[in-house]
N, C-alpha and C positions, 0 to 999 in steps of 0.2 A: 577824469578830466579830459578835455578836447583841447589835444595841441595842435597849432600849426605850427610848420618847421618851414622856416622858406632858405633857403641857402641859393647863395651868388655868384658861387666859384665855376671859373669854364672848365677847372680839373679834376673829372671824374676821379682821381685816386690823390688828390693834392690833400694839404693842413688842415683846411677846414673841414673835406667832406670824412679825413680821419676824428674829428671833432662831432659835426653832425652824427657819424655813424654812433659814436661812444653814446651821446644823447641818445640816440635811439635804443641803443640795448637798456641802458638804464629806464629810458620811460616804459619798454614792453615788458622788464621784470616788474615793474611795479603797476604793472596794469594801464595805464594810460590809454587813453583813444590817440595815436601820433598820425598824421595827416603830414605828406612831406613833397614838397615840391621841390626842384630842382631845376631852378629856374633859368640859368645859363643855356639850357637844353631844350625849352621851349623857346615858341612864336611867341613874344610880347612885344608891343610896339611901343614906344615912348608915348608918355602924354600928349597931345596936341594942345589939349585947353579951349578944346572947342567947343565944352559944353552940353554935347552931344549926349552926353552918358545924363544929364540934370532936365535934359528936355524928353527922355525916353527911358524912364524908370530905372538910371542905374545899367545900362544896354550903350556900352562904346560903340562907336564910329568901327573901332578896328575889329572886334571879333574874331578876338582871338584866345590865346592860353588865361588869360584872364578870366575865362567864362571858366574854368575849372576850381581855378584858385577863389575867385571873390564869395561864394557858397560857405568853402570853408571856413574862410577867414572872418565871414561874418560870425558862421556858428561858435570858433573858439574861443574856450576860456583863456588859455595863454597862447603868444605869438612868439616863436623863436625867430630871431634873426641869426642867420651865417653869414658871416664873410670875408672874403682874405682882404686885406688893407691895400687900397690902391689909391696911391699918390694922396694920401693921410684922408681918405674917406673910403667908404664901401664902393662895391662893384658896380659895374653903371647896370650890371643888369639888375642884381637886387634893386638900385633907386630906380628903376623902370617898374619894376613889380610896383615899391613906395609909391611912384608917380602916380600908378593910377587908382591907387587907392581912393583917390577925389570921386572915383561914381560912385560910392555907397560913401561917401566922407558924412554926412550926415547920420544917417545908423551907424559909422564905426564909434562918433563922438559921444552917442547917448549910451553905447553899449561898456560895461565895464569890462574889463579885460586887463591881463597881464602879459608883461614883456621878457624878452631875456635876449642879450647880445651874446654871442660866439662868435671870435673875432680872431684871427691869425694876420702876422707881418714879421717879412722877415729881418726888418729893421728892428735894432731891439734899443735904440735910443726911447729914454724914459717918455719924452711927450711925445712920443710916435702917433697915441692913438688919440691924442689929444681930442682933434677937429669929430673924429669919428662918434665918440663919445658923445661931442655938445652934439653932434647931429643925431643921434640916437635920443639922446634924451630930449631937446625939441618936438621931437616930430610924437614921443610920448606925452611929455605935456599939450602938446596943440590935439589929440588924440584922447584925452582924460584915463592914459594908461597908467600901471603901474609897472616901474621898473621891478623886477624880482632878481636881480643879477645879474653880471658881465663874465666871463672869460674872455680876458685880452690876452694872447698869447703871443708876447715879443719873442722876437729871434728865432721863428718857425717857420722856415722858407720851403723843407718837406718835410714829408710826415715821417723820415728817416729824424727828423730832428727830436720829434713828440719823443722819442725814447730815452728813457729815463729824466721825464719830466713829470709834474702829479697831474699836467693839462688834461692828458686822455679820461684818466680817474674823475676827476672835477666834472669833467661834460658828460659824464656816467653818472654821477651822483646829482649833478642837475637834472637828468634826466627823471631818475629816482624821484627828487622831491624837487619839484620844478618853483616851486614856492618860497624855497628856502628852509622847508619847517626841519625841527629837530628833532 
């Protein structure tokens, strides 16, 4: 199977990318094709909505880290999201990555494909990850995705907190069977 892994966090050693990484050992013991960007870390520029990408095959205005990512993203079967919870939604870098999904928004919609959120806040009030959720699942259905699962991980402000929690285990085991099978 062809994942992509997009993770939002600007912290090289933070919650989620201890999250991310457990994903990743689980998908390379069970063979996975994993594709991982680390998008806090690149040049990506916000959407404009210029159109520019619809008038020019899919080919932004900005040209930039997007020309790496969109290839992949076209080709996978499942899409992970990472990301730590800011101010009750994801990172504004991942929705910049989200944003410009619009230049291939036409092939993402007729392509079937699967989802998965991995999700860290160090708030650990129950509807913390409420807004994040409906935002996730949205932009699934406006996408004709499938959700395949969530790790919300309240009360994970660092990865000193993951220990002794079954978080790390669970984003291993998603990794492993990214589909959920049994």
């Amino acid at each position: 199977m062809k994942i992509l892994l997009l993770t939002g966090s600007p912290h090289k050693k933070g919650t989620t990318a201890a999250l991310a990484s457990a994903f990743d050992r689980g998908a390379a013991e069970a063979g996975h094709q994993l594709t991982r960007f680390d998008t806090a870390f690149m040049k990506i520029a916000p959407c404009l909505g210029c159109d520019h990408c619809r008038k020019n095959g899919g080919r932004c205005v900005h040209g930039d880290g997007m020309e790496e990512i969109l290839p992949a993203l076209l080709e996978a079967d499942l899409v992970v999201l990472v990301t730590p919870l800011y101010y009750f939604g994801m990172s504004a870098q991942l929705k910049a990555v989200i944003d410009r999904f619009y230049a291939v928004n036409a092939a993402l919609r007729q392509s079937p494909k699967k989802a998965l959120l991995l999700a860290a806040s160090g708030d650990d009030e129950p509807g913390v990850m409420e807004a994040l959720v409906l935002h996730y699942q949205a932009v699934l259905s406006y996408l004709h995705w499938e959700d395949c699962g969530m790790l919300l991980a309240r009360g994970m402000s660092t990865p000193e907190d993951l220990a002794g929690t079954p978080y790390l285990s669970q984003a291993e085991e998603m990794g492993r069977r990214p589909l959920g099978e049994r």
